[in-house]
C-alpha positions in Angstrom: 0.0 0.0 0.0 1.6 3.3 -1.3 1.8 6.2 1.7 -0.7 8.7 2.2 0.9 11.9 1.0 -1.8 14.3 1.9 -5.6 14.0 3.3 -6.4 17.3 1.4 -4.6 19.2 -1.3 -3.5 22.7 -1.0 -5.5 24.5 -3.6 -3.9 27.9 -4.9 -6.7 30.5 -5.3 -7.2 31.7 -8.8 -6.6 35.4 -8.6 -8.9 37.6 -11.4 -8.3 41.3 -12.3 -11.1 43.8 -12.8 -9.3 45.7 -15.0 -7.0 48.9 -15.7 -9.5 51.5 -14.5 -8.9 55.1 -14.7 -7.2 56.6 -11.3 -7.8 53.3 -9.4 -5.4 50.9 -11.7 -5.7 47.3 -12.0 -8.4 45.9 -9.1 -7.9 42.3 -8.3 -10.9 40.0 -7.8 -10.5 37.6 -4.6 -12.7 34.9 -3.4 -12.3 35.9 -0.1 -13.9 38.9 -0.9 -16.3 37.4 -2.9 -17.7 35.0 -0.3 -17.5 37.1 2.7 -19.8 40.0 0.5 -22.3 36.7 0.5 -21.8 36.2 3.4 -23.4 39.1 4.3 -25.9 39.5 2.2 -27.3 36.1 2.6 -27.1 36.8 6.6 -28.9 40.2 6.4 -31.3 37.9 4.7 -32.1 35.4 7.4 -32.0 38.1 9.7 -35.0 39.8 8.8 -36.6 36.5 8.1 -35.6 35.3 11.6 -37.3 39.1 12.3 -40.4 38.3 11.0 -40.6 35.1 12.1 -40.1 36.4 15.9 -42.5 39.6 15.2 -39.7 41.9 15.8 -40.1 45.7 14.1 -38.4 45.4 10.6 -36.9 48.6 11.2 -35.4 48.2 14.7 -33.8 44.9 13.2 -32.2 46.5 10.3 -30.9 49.9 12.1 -29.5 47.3 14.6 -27.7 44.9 12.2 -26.2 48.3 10.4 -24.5 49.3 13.5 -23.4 45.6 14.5 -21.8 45.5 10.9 -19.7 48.6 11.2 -18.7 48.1 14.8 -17.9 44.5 13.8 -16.0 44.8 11.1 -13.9 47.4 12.4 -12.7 46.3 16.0 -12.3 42.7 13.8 -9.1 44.7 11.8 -8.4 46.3 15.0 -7.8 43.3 17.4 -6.6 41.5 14.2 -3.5 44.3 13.8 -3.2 45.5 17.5 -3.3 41.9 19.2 -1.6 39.5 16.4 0.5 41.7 14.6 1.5 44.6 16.7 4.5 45.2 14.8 3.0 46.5 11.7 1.6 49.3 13.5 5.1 50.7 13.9 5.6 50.5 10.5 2.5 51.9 9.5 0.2 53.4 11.8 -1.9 53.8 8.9 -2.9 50.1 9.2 -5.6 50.6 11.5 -7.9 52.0 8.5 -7.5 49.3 6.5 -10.5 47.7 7.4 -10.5 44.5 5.4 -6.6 44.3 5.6 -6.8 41.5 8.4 -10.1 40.4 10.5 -10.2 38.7 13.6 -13.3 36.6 14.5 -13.3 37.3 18.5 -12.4 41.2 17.6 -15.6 40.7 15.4 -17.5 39.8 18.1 -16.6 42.5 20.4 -17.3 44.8 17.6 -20.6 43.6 17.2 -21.6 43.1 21.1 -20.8 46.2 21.6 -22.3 47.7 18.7 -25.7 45.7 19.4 -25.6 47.2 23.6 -25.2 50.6 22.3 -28.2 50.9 19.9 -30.1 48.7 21.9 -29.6 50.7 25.2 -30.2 53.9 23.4 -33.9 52.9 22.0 -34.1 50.8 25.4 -34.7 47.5 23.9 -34.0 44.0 25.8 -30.6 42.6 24.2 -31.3 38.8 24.0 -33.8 38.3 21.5 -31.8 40.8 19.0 -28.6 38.7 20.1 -30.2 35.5 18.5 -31.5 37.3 15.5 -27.3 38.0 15.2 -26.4 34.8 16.4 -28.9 33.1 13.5 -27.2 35.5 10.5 -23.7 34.9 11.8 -23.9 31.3 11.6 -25.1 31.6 8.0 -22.3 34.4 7.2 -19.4 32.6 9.6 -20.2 29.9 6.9 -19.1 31.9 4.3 -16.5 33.7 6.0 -14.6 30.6 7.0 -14.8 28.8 3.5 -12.9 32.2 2.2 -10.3 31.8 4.9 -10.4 28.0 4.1 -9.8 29.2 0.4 -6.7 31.8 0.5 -5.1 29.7 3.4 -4.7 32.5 5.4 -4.9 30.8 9.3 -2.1 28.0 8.8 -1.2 25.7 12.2 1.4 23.3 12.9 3.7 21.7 10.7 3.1 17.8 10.7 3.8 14.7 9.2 2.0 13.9 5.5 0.3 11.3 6.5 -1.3 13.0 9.5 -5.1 13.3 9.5 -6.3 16.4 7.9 -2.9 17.8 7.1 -3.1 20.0 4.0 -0.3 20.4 1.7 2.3 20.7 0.0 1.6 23.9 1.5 3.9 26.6 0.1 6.1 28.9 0.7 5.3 33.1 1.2 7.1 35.1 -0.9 9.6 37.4 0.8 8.2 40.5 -1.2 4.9 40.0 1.2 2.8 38.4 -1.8 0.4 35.9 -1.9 1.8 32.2 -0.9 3.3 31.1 -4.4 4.9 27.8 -4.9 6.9 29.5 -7.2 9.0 30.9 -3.7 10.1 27.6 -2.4 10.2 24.4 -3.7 7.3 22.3 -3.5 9.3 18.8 -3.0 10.6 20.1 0.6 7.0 18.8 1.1 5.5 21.4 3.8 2.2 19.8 5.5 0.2 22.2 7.9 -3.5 21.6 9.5 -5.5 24.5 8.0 -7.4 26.0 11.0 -9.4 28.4 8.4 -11.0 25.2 6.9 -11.1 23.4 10.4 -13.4 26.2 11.6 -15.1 26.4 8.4 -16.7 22.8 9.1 -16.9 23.9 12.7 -19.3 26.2 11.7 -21.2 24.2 8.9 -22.0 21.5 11.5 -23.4 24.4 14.5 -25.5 26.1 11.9 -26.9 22.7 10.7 -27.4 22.0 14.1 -29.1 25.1 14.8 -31.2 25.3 11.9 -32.6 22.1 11.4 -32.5 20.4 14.8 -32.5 23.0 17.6 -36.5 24.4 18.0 -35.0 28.5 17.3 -38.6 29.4 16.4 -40.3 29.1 19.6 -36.8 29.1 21.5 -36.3 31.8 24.9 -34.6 34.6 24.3 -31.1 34.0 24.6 -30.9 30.4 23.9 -30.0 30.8 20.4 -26.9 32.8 21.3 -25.8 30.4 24.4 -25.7 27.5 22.6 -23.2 28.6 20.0 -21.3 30.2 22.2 -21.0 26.7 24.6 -20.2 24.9 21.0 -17.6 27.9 19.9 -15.7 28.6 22.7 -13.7 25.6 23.4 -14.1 24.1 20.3 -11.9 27.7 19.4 -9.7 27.0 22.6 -8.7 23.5 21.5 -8.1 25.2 17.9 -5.7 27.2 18.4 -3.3 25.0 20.4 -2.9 23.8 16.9 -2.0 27.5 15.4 1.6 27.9 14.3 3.7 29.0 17.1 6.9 29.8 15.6 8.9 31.0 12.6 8.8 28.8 9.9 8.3 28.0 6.2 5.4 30.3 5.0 4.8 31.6 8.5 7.0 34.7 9.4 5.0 36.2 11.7 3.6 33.6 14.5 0.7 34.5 16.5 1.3 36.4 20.0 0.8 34.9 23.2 -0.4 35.8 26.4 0.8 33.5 29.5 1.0 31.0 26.6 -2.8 31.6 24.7 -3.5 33.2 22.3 -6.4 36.6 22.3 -8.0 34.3 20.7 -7.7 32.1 23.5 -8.6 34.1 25.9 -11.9 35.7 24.1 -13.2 32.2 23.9 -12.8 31.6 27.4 -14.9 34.3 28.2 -17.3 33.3 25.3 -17.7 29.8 27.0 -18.6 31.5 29.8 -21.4 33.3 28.7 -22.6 30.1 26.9 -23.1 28.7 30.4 -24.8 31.8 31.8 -27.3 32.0 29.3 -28.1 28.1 28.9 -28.4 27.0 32.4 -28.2 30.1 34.9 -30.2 33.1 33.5 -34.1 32.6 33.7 -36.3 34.1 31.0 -38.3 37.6 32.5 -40.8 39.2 31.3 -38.2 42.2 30.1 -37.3 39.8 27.7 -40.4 40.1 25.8 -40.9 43.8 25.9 -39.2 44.4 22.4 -40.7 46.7 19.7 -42.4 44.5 17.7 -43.5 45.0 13.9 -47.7 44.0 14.5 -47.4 46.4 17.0 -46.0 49.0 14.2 -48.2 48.0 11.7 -51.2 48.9 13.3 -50.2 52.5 14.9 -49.2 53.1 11.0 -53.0 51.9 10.2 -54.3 54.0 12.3 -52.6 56.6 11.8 -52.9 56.7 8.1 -56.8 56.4 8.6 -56.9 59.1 10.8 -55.1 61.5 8.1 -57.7 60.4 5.5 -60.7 61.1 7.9 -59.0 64.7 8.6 -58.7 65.2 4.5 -61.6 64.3 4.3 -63.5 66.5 6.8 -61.5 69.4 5.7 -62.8 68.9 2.4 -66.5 69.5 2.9 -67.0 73.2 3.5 -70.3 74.5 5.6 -72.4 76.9 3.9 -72.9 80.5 4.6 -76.9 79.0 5.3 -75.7 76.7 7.5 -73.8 79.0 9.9 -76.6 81.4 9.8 -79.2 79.1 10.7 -77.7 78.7 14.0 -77.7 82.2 14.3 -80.9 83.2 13.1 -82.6 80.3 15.4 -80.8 82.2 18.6 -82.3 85.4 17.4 -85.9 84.3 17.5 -85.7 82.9 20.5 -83.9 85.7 22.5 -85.9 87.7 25.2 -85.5 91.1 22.3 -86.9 89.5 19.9 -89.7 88.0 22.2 -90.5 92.0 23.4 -90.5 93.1 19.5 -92.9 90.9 18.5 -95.0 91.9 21.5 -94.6 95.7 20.6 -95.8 94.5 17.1 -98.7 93.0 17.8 -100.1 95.6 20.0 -99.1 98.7 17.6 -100.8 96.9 14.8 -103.9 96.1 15.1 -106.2 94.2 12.9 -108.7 96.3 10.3 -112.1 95.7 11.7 -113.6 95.9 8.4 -112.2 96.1 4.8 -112.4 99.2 3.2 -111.8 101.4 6.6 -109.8 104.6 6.7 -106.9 106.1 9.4 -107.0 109.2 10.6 -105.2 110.1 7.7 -107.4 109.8 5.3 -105.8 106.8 3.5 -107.4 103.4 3.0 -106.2 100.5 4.9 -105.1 96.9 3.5 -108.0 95.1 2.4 -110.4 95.1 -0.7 -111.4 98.5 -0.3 -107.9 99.6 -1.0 -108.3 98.8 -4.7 -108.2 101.8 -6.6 -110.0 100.4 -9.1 -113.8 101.9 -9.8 -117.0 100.1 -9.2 -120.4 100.4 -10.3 -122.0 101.8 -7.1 -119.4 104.7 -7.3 -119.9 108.3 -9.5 -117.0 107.7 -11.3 -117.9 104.3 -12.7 -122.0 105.5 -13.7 -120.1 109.0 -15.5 -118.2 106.3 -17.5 -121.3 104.0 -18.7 -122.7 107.5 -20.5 
């Protein structure tokens, strides 16, 4: 039986070029990129659907996951530079903006913790149910993350025999200009075999979001329980990891990882992760607190009502009374006021009614009646001169 020479091949990423574009030169295209853009897309995604699912306000969720995204991202590059490779700010303090020029998970996660507490505490939202929404679009962009770092190669451990379970290799050398790892820099026969903790962690993570998704109840889960799980799974699954990092100069690895009373930040941050795991799982008791977060039926109906109250308003505004109708009210208040009570006394007892038609005033002049007609009859003068 011939000797196992590897268990997995060391693939060299294909590396693509944009283009010569004006003021910005030739852009290259990496996978890592690539997949960690997915990444978090796809987790944005499952966010909001783990949003809806929970009845959490669509809004609250996305503000909050915008915030968790920039603090995450940056203190990742952060602890990446300050904590692993201290030396390069010395040589470039300018480092520290290059966000995507190094990422560390645990900085990620501090990033995005405190991120989450700051938003949260400043709209005065409980922080577990928002932590599992997180949790659940981490796992699906972790996924991702971890197959780009699986990709380029870029976490490599110990140096071990060929035959060794899950060694990679030949793994090459770096070149010593700082580019990519080329085999064209050492030669591949000197036969270099490392474990690759980028793609260890990358099936790490398959297997806790398979287990989380399709096995653990997260639907009707407590607040909280999401997140502790993951982080009892991570945290010394991560510990146990990193023993196998590369802890000195050697082929490829220039740079080795600093250590704190012999662990790594790494290290350390899982620690404290573990121990949140077991707080959450078995100590902390669901309260009622818990629950009090906005939710999006609860939005959905004070936009409802508001919206119908604007178009009763319009609608009321629209319709006009007329001049008739505010006088009526007016004209009704004036008939049945004590003046005009004592004019239409005055009235009746200064006018009196004609006792018969035809009378005369004082005057002379006819009153209103029949015999007011001007017109001449046949019993007067005037109307016997005219039959002559």
């Amino acid at each position: 039986m011939g000797r196992l020479v590897a268990n997995i091949p060391y693939l060299d990423p294909p590396r693509l070029e944009l283009g010569d574009l004006p003021l910005l030169g030739e852009i290259p295209i990496e996978p890592f990129g690539i997949l960690v853009a997915l990444g978090v897309i796809l987790g944005w995604r499952f966010c909001l659907h783990y949003a809806k699912t929970r009845d959490i306000d669509d809004w609250m969720a996305r503000d909050v996951m915008f915030w968790v995204l920039l603090c995450g991202f940056v203190m990742a590059h952060w602890v990446s530079v300050i904590f692993y490779f201290p030396e390069r700010i010395a040589e470039d303090p300018l480092v520290l903006l290059y966000i995507l020029n190094g990422l560390s998970s645990v900085g990620g996660f501090l990033g995005a913790f405190l991120g989450m507490t700051w938003f949260l505490r400043k709209h005065r939202q409980p922080k577990l149910i928002y932590a599992d929404m997180l949790t659940m679009g981490l796992l699906i962009g972790w996924c991702f993350g971890r197959a780009g770092c699986s990709w380029v190669h870029d976490h490599p451990g110990r140096i071990v025999a060929p035959d060794t379970f899950f060694a990679v290799g030949p793994w090459p050398c770096r070149c010593p200009d700082g580019g990519r790892a080329l085999s064209a820099c050492c030669e591949v026969g000197e036969g270099i075999f490392r474990y690759d903790l980028g793609l260890t962690e990358f099936l790490l993570t398959v297997w806790m979001a398979m287990y989380i998704f399709f096995i653990f109840d997260w639907r009707n889960a407590a607040p909280g329980r999401v997140t502790g799980i993951v982080a009892l799974i991570y945290g010394p699954a991560r510990v146990l990891m990193d023993f196998l990092r590369e802890d000195t100069v050697s082929k490829g690895v220039s740079t080795p990882d600093v250590r704190y009373l012999g662990l790594t930040a790494a290290q350390w941050a899982s620690l404290v992760i573990f121990g949140a795991g077991m707080y959450l799982v078995f100590i902390r008791k669901t309260t009622a607190r818990d629950l009090e977060y906005a939710k999006e039926s609860v939005r959905q109906a004070k936009a409802a009502n508001k919206a119908a109250g604007e178009t009763h308003d319009a609608h009321d505004s629209s319709v006009e009374p007329t001049k008739l109708d505010d006088a009526e009210p007016e004209a009704q208040a004036a008939a049945t006021s004590p003046a005009a009570d004592a004019t239409n006394e005055r009235s009746t007892d200064t006018v009196p009614a004609a006792p018969n038609a035809g009378a005369t005033d004082p005057a002379g002049e006819t009153a209103t009646g029949p015999a007011a007609d001007p017109t001449p009859t046949e019993n007067t003068p005037s109307s016997r001169n005219g039959k002559r």
